[in-house]
BABA-405242 format. One record per residue (C-alpha): residue number from 1; y, z, x; residue in three letters. Coordinates in Angstrom, 2 decimals, decimal comma, m for minus. Layout:
REM BABA-405242
(NUM; (Y; Z; X); ala)
...
REM end
This chain:
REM BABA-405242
(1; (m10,99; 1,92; m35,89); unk)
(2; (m11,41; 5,43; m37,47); unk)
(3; (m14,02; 6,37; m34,69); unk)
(4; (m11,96; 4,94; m32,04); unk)
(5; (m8,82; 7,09; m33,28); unk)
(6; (m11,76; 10,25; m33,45); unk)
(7; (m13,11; 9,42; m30,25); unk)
(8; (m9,03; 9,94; m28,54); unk)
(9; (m8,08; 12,86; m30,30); unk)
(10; (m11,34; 14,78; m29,20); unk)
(11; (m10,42; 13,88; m25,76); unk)
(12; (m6,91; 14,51; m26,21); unk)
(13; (m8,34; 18,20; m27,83); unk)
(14; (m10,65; 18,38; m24,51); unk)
(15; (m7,52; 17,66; m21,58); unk)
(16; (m5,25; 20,01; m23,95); unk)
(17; (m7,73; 22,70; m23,71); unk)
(18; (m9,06; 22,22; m19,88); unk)
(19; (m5,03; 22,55; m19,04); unk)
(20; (m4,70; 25,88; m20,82); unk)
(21; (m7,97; 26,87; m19,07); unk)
(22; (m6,44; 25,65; m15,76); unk)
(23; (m2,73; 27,46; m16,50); unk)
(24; (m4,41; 30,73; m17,35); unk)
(25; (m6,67; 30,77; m14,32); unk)
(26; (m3,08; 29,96; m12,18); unk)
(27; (m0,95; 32,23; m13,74); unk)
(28; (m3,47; 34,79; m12,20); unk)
(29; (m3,36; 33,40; m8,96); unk)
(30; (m0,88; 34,54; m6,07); unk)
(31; (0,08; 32,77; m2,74); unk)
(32; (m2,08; 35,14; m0,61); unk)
(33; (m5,49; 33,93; m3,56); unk)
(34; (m5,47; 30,70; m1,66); unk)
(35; (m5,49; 29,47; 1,91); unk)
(36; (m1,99; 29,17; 3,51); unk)
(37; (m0,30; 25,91; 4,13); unk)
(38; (m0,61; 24,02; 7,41); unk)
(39; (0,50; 25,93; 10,52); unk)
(40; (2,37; 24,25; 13,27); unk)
(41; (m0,94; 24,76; 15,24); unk)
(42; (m1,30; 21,21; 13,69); unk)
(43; (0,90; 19,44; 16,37); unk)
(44; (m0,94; 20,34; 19,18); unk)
(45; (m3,39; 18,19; 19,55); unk)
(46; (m0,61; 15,43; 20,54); unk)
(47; (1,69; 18,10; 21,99); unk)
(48; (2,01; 17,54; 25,78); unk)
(49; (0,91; 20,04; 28,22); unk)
(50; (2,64; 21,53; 31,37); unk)
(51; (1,01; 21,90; 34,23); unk)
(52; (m0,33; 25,77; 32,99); unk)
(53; (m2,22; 23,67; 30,15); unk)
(54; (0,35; 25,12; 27,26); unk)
(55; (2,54; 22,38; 25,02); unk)
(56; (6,13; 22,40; 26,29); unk)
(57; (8,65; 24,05; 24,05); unk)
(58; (10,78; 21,17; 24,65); unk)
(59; (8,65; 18,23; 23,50); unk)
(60; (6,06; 19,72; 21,29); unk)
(61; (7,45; 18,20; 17,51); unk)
(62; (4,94; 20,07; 15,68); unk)
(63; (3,67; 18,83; 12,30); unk)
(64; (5,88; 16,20; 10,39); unk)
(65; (7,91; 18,08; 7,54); unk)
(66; (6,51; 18,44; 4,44); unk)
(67; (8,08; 18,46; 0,81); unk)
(68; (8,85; 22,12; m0,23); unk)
(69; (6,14; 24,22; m2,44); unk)
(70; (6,73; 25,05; m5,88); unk)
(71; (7,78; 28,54; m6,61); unk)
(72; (4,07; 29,65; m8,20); unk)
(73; (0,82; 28,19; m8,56); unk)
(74; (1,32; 27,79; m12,19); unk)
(75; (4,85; 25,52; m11,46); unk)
(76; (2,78; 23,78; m9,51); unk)
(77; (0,24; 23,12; m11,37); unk)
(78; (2,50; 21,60; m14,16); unk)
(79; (4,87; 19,66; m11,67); unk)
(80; (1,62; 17,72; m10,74); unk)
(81; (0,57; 17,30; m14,06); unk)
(82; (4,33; 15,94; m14,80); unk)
(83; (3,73; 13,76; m12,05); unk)
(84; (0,34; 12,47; m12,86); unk)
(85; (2,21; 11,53; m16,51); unk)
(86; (4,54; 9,77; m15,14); unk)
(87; (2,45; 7,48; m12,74); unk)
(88; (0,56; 7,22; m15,55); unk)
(89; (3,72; 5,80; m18,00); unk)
(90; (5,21; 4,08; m15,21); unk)
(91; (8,04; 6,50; m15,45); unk)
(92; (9,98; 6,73; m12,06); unk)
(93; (13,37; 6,98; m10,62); unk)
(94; (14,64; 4,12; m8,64); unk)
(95; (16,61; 4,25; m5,50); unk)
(96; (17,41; 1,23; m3,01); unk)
(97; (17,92; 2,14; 0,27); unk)
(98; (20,38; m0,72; 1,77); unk)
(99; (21,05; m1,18; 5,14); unk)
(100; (18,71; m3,30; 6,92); unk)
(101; (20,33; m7,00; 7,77); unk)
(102; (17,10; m9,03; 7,92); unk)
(103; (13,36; m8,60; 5,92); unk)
(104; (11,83; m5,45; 5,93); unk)
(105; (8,59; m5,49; 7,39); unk)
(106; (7,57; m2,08; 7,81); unk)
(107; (8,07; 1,35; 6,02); unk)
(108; (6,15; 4,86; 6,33); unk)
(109; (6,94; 8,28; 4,36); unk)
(110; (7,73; 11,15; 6,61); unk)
(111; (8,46; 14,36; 4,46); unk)
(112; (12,21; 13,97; 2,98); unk)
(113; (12,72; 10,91; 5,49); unk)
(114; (11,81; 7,23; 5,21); unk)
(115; (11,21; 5,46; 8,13); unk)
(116; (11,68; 1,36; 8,08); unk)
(117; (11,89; m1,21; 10,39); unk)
(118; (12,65; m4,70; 9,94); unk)
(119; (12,75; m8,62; 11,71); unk)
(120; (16,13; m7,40; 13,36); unk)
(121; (14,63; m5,66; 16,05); unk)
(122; (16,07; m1,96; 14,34); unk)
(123; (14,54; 0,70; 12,57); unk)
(124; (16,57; 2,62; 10,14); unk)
(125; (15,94; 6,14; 9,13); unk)
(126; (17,43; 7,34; 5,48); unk)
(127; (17,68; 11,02; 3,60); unk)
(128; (15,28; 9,22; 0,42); unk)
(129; (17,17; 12,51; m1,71); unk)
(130; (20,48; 11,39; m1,31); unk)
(131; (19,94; 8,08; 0,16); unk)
(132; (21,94; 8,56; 3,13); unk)
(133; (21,09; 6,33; 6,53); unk)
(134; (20,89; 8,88; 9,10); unk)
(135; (19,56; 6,73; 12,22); unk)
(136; (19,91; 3,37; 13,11); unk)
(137; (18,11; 2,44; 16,51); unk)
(138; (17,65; m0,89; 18,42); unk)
(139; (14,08; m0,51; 19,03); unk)
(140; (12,28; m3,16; 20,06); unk)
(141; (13,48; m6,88; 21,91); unk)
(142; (11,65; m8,41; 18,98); unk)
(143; (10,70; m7,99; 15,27); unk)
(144; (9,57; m4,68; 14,38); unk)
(145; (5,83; m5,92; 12,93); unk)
(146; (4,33; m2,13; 11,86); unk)
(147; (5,19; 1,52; 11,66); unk)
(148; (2,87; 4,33; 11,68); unk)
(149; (2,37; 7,88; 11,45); unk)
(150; (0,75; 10,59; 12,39); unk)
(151; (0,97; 13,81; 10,47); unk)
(152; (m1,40; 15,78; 12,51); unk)
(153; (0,65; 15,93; 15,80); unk)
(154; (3,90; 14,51; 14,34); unk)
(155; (4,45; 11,27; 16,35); unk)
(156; (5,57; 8,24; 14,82); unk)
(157; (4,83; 4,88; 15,95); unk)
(158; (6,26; 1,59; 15,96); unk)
(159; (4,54; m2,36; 16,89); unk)
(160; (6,29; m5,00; 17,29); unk)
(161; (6,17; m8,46; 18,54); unk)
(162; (7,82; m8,00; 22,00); unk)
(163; (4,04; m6,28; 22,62); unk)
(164; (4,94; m3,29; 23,00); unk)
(165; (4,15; 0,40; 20,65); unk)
(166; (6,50; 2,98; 21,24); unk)
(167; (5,77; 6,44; 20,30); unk)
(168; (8,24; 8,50; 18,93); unk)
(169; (8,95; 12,16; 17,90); unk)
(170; (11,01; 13,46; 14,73); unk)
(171; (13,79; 16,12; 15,92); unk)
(172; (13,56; 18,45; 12,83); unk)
(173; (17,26; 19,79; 13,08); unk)
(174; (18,95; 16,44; 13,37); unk)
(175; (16,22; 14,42; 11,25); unk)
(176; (16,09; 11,65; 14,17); unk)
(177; (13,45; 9,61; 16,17); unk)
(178; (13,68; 10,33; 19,87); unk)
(179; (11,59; 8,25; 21,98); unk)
(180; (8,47; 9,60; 24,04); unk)
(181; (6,87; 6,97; 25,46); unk)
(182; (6,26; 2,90; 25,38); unk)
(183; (2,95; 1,46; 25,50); unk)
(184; (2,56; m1,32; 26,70); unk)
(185; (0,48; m4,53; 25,76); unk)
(186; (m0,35; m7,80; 26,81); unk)
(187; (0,29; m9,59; 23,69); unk)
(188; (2,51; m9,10; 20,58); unk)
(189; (1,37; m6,40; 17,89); unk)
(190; (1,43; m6,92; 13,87); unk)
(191; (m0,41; m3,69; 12,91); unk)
(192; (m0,85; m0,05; 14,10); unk)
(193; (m2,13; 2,71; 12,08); unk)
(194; (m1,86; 6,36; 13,94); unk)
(195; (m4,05; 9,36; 12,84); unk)
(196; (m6,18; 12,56; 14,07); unk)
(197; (m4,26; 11,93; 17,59); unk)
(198; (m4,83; 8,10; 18,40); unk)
(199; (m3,38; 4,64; 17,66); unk)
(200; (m4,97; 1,39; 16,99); unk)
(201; (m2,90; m1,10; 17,79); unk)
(202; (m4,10; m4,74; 16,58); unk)
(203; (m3,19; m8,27; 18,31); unk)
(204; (m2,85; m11,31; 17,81); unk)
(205; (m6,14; m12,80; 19,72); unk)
(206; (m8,38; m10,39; 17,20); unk)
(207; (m8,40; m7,37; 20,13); unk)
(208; (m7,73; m3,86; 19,09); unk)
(209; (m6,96; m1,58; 21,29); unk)
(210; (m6,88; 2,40; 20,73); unk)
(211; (m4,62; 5,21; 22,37); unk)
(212; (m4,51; 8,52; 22,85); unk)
(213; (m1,56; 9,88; 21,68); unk)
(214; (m1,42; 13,35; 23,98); unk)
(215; (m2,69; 11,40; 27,01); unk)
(216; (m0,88; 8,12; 26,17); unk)
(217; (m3,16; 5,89; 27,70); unk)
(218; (m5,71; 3,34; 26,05); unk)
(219; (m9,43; 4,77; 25,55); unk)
(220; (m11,18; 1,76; 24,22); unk)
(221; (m10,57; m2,18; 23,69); unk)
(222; (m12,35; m3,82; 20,81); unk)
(223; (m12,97; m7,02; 21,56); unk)
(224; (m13,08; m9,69; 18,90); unk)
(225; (m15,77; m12,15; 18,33); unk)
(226; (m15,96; m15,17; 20,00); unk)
(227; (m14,07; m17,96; 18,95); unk)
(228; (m12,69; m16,31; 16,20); unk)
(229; (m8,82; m16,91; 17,12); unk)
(230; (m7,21; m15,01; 14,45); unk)
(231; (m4,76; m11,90; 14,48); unk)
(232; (m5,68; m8,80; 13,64); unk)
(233; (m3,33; m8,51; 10,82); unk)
(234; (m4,65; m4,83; 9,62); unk)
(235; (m6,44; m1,70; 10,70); unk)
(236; (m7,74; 1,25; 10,09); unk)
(237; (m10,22; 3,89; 11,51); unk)
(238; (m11,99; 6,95; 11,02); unk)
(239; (m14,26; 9,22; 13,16); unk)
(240; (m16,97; 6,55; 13,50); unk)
(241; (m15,96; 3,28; 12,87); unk)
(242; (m13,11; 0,67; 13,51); unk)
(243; (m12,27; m2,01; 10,52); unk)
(244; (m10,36; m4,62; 11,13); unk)
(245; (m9,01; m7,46; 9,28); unk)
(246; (m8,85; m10,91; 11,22); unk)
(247; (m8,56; m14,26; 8,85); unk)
(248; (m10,77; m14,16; 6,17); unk)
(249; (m13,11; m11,54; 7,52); unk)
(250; (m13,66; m7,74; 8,22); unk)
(251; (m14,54; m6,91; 11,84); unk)
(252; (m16,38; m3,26; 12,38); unk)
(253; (m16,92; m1,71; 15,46); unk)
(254; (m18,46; 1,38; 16,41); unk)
(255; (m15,94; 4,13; 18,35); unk)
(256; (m19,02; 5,76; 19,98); unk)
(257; (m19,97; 2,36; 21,94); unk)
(258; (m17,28; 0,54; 21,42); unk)
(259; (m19,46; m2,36; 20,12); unk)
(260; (m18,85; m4,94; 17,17); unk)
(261; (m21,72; m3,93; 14,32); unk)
(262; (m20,75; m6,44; 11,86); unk)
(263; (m18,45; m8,91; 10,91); unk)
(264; (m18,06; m9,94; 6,47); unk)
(265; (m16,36; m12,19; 4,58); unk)
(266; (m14,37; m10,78; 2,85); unk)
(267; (m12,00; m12,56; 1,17); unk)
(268; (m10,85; m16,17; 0,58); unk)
(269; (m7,91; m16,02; 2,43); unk)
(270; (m5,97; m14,18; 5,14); unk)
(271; (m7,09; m10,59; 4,51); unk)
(272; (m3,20; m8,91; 5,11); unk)
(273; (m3,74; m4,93; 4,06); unk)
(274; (m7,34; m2,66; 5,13); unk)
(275; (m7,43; 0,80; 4,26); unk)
(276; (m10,26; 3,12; 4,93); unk)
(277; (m10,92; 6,39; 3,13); unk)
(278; (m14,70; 8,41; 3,53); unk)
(279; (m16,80; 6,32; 1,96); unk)
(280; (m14,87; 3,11; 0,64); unk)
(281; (m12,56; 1,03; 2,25); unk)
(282; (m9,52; m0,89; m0,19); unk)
(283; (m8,46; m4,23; 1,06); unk)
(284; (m5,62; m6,95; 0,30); unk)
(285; (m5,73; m10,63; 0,56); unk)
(286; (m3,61; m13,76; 0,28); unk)
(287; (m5,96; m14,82; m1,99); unk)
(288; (m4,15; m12,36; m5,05); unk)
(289; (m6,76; m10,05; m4,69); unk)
(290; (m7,24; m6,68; m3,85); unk)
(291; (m10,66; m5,15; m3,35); unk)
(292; (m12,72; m2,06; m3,63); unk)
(293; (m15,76; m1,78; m0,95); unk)
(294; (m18,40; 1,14; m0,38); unk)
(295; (m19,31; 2,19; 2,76); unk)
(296; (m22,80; 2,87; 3,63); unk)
(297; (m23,68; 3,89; 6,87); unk)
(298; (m26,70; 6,18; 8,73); unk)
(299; (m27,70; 6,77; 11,62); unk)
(300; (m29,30; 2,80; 12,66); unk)
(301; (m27,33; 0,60; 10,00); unk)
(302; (m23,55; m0,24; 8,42); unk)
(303; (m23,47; m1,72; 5,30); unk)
(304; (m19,67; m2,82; 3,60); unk)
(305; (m21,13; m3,70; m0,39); unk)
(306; (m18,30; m5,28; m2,68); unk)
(307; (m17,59; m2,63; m5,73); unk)
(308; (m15,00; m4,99; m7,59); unk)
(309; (m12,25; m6,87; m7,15); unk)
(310; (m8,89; m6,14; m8,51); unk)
(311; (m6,89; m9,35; m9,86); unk)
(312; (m3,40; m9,94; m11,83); unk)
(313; (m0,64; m10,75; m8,90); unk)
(314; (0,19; m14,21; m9,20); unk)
(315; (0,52; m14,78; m5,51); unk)
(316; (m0,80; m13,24; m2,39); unk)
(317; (m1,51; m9,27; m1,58); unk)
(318; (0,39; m8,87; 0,95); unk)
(319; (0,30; m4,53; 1,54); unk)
(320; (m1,21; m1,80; m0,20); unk)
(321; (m1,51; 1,95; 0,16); unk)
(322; (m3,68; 4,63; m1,53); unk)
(323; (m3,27; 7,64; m3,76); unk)
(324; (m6,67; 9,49; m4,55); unk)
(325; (m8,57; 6,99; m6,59); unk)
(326; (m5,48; 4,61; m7,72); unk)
(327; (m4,10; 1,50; m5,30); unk)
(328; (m0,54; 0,57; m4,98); unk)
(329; (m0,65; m2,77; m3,75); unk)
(330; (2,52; m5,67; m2,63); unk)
(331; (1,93; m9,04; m3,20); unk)
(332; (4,58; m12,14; m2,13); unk)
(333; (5,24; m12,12; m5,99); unk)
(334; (7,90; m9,85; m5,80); unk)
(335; (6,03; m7,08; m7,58); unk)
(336; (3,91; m3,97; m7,11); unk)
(337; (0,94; m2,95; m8,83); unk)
(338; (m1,00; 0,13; m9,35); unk)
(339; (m4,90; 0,28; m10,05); unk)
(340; (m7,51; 2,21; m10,97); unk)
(341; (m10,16; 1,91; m7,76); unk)
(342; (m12,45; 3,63; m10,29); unk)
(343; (m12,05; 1,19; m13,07); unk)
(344; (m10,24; m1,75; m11,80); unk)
(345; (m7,82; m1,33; m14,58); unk)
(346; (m4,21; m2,39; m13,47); unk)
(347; (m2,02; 0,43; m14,65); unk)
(348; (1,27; m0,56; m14,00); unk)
(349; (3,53; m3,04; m12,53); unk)
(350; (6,75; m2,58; m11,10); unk)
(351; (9,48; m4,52; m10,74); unk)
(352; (12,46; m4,21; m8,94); unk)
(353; (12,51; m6,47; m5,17); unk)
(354; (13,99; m9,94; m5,54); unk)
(355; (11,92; m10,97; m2,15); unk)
(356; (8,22; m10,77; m1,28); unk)
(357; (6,82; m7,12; m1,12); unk)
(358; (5,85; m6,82; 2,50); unk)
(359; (5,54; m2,72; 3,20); unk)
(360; (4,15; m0,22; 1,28); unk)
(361; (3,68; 3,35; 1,34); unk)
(362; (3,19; 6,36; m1,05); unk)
(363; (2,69; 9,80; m1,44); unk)
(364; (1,52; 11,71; m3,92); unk)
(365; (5,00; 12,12; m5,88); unk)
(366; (6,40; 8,71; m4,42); unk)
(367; (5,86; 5,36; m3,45); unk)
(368; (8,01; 3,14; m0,58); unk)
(369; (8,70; m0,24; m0,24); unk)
(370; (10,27; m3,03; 1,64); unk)
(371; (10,93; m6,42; 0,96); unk)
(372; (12,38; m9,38; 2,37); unk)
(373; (15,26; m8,76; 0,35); unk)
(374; (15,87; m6,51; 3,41); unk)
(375; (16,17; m3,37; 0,49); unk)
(376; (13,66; m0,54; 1,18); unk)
(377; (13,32; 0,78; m2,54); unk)
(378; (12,08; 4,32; m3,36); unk)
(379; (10,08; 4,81; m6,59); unk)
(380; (9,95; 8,67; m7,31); unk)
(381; (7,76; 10,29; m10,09); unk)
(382; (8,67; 13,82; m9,50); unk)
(383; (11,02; 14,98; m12,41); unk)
(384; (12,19; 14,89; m15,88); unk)
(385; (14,91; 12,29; m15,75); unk)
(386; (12,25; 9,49; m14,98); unk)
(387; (12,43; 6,19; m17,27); unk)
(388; (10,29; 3,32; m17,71); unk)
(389; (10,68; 0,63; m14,90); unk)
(390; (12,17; m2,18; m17,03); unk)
(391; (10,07; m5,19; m17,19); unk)
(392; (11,44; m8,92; m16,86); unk)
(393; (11,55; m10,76; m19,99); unk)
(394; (9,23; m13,34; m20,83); unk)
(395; (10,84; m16,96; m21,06); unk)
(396; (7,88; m18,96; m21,82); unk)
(397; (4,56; m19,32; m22,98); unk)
(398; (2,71; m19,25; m20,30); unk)
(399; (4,00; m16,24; m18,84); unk)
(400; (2,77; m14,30; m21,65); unk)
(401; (m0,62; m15,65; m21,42); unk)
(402; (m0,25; m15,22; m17,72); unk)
(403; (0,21; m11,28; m18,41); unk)
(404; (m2,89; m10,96; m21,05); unk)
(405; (m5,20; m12,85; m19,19); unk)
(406; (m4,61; m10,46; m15,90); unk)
(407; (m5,78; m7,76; m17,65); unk)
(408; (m8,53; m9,63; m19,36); unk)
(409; (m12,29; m8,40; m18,93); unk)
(410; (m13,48; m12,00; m20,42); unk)
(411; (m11,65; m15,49; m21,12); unk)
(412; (m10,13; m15,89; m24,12); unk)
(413; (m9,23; m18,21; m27,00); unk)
(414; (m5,47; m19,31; m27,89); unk)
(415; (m5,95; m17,22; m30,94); unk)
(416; (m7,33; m14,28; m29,11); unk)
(417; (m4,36; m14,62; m26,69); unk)
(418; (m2,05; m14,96; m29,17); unk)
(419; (m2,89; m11,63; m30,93); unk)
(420; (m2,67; m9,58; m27,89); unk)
(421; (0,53; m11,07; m27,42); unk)
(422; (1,29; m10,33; m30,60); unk)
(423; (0,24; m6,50; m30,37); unk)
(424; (1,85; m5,79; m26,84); unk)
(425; (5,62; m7,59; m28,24); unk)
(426; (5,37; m10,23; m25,50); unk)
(427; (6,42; m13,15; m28,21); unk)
(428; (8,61; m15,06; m25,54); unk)
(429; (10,34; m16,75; m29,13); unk)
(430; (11,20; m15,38; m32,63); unk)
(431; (7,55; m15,48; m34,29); unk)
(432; (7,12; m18,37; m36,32); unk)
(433; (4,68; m20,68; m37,89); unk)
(434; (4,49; m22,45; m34,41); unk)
(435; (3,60; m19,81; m32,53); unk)
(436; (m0,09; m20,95; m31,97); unk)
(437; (0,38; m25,17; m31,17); unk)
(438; (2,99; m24,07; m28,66); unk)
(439; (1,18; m21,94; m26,88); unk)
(440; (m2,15; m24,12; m27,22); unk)
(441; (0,26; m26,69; m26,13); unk)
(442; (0,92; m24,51; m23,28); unk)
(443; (m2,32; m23,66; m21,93); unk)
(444; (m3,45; m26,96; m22,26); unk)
(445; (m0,54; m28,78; m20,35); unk)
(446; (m0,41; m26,05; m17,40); unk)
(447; (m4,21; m26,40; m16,82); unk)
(448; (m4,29; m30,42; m15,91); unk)
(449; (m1,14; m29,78; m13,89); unk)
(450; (m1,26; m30,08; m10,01); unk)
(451; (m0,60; m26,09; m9,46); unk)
(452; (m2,43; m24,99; m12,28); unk)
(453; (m1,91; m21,17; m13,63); unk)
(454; (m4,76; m21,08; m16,09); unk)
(455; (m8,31; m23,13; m16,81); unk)
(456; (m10,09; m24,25; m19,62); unk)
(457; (m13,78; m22,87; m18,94); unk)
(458; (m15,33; m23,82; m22,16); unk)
(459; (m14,42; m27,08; m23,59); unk)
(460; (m16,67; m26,49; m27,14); unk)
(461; (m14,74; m25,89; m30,18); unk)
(462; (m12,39; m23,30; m29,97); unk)
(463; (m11,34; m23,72; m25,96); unk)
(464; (m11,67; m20,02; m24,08); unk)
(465; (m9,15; m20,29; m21,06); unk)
(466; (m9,10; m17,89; m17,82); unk)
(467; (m6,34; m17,36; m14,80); unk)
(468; (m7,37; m20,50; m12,58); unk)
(469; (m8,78; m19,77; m9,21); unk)
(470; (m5,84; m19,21; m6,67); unk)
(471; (m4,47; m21,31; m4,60); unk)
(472; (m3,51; m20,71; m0,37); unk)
(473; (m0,20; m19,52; m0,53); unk)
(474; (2,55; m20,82; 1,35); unk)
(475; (2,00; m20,42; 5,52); unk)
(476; (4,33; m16,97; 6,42); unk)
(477; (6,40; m17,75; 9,46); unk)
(478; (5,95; m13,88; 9,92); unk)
(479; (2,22; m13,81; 10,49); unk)
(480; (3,40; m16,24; 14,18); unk)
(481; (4,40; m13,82; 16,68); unk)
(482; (5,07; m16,66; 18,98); unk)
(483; (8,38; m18,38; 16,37); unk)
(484; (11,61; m16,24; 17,19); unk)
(485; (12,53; m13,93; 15,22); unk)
(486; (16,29; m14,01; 13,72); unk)
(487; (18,51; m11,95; 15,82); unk)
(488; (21,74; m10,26; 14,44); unk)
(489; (24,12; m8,13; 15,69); unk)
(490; (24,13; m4,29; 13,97); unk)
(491; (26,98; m4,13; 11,20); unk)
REM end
């Protein structure tokens, strides 16, 4: 124990002596020591042209806004070091953004705006400082299934079920969405994701189709396998490659030929959330998982190797996002989570959403989400007012075994589990001599139930129990395009 409290306070010495190092190399540093922020020569890749080849003032958006700079480097340097604290603590500031009539399905951070859409056919734009609903638009015939966009040309775009993508341009003075252009598709969309100029869209036969924002016509169609049948559910690009996630498996294709170069298994059910970042690619699943994969690739070969897989929801992942090496991820369980990709560590959960967690998003001082309790909530770590994210009690025994064993590296005994209860103040009851048969009792009665939530792995004297291996989660009526959605009338 000694070492252990030796070993922490020589890196807490190191960490307090690197950020003096870092402040005193900052507090040297001016605005004109380091590159300037991005120009509005960003937009103009998407920017349409006149007929003289030059973006017309009228419809170039530029890039999308971005969150003011701190007055000096060194401010700046300590407001990200705040916020990195605070992510770290789970220390946030909670705002619900109400408004929406039916389940939120999609959300996407746009500067100071947040952009959602939801099963009512709207999307709904809100202020996420003051909270303020500045635009409410009937955008599609049907369900708005995805929302996308793309920084480096400022379009936003929006899938939905009525197979069409509309593409859509913020108008900076009035903070609004004006509409540029439809695309349409033969079939009904669930996902989009829009970057460096083009949109994949994904269907529900397994096809993905991308578009070029500027030219706003389609360059390429992915085809899926054969006899696959399922919907593309997620997607994600880069300069080379195209993953996809249809069923239980991860469809690649190549964008120079347009060809599929491999298809994995991925998962054990429905994989729901695929995001790809240089080198590794972070996926969700129904099956309460979330995983981290490397990407290997040369010149003649693609290789997707597992790096591990990140458990503790108790139901299905159903979104995720990504901030530098840590993983926010939604799950049907009403929660969020963020992980260490590095470590697989779960850092912190958050609670808040009374409905499954179907959209999220985050930036590097915020995360977004929606829910079907049709409230997009914003979680900000930027400031000094933020407090812990209160957690809900624990009512029973189980529970608290439930939360040890998540973070668990091995299975454990009842009186292993009961310690770490113990230590982290989960005790569901006032301690007692008890405490141990109930919980044994417990363990032992949820693990030869018909839904069990744990297993006994190692019936020798004393039993070691682990979370039991998940179950398929209840069909979502929002993964069928073809069942109506619920129409409503705008309040």
């Amino acid at each position: 124990m000694v070492a252990c409290k030796q070993g922490h306070t020589k890196v807490a010495a190191v960490l307090i002596e690197f950020g003096e190092l870092a402040l005193a190399v900052l507090a040297l540093l001016g605005p004109a020591d380091l590159p300037p922020p991005p120009s509005a020569a960003r937009g103009a890749a998407c920017a349409p042209t006149t007929a003289s080849g030059s973006a017309s003032p009228a419809e170039s958006a530029g890039p999308l806004p971005l969150p003011p700079a701190a007055g000096s480097w060194r401010d700046l340097f300590l407001r990200r070091l705040a916020v990195d604290r605070n992510w770290r603590r789970g220390r946030c500031r909670q705002l619900p953004l109400a408004g929406h009539i039916d389940v939120v399905l999609a959300v996407k951070l746009v500067g100071p705006l947040a952009v959602s859409g939801s099963r009512s056919r709207r999307i709904l734009v809100f202020d996420v400082r003051s909270g303020a609903r500045l635009q409410e638009i009937a955008a599609h015939d049907l369900a708005v299934s995805c929302i996308d966009a793309d920084d480096s040309c400022g379009r936003i775009v929006s899938g939905s079920w009525d197979h069409t993508a509309k593409i859509w341009r913020l108008d900076p003075d009035k903070s609004i969405l004006v509409l540029e252009h439809t695309l349409e598709h033969s079939l009904p969309l669930i996902c989009v994701r829009a970057a460096r100029g083009i949109a994949a869209c994904g269907a529900v036969n397994g096809d993905v189709q991308l578009w070029d924002l500027a030219q706003r016509r389609c360059i390429a169609h992915l085809a899926a396998p054969p006899g696959t049948g399922s919907p593309v559910c997620c997607v994600d690009f880069d300069d080379a490659i195209v993953v996809a996630g249809a069923g239980c498996r991860l469809h690649v294709w190549s964008r120079a030929s347009g060809n599929l170069v491999l298809c994995l298994d991925a998962h054990a059910d429905s994989i729901s959330a695929v995001r790809l970042l240089g080198s590794r690619l972070f996926t969700g699943s129904e099956d309460r998982t979330a995983a981290v994969w490397g990407v290997h690739s040369t010149q003649d070969s693609l290789a997707i190797l597992p790096e591990r897989v990140l458990r503790g929801h108790s139901a299905g992942v159903r979104c995720l996002a990504v901030r530098g090496s840590w993983i926010v991820t939604g799950s049907y369980d009403h929660s969020l989570r963020v992980w260490d990709a590095d470590s697989g560590e779960c850092l912190q959960t958050f609670v808040g959403h009374t409905g499954d967690v179907n959209a999220v998003d985050c930036d590097l001082d915020r995360i977004l989400s929606g829910s079907d309790d049709k409230i997009v909530r914003l979680w900000s770590f930027d400031g000094g007012d933020c407090q812990p994210v209160p957690q809900p009690p624990l009512t029973s025994w189980a529970d608290a075994a439930v939360h040890v064993l998540q973070s668990a590296a091995a299975p454990m005994t009842c009186s292993e589990i009961l310690q770490r209860v113990r230590d982290l103040d989960l005790m569901p009851v006032r301690p007692g001599r008890a405490s141990f048969s109930s919980l044994n009792s417990a363990l032992h009665a949820n693990a030869r139930s018909r839904r069990p939530r744990f297993r006994c792995i190692d019936y020798a004297t004393p039993h070691r129990f682990a979370l039991a291996d998940p179950l398929p989660d209840h069909d979502d009526p929002r993964r069928r395009p073809d069942e109506p959605p619920q129409h409503h009338e705008a309040a």
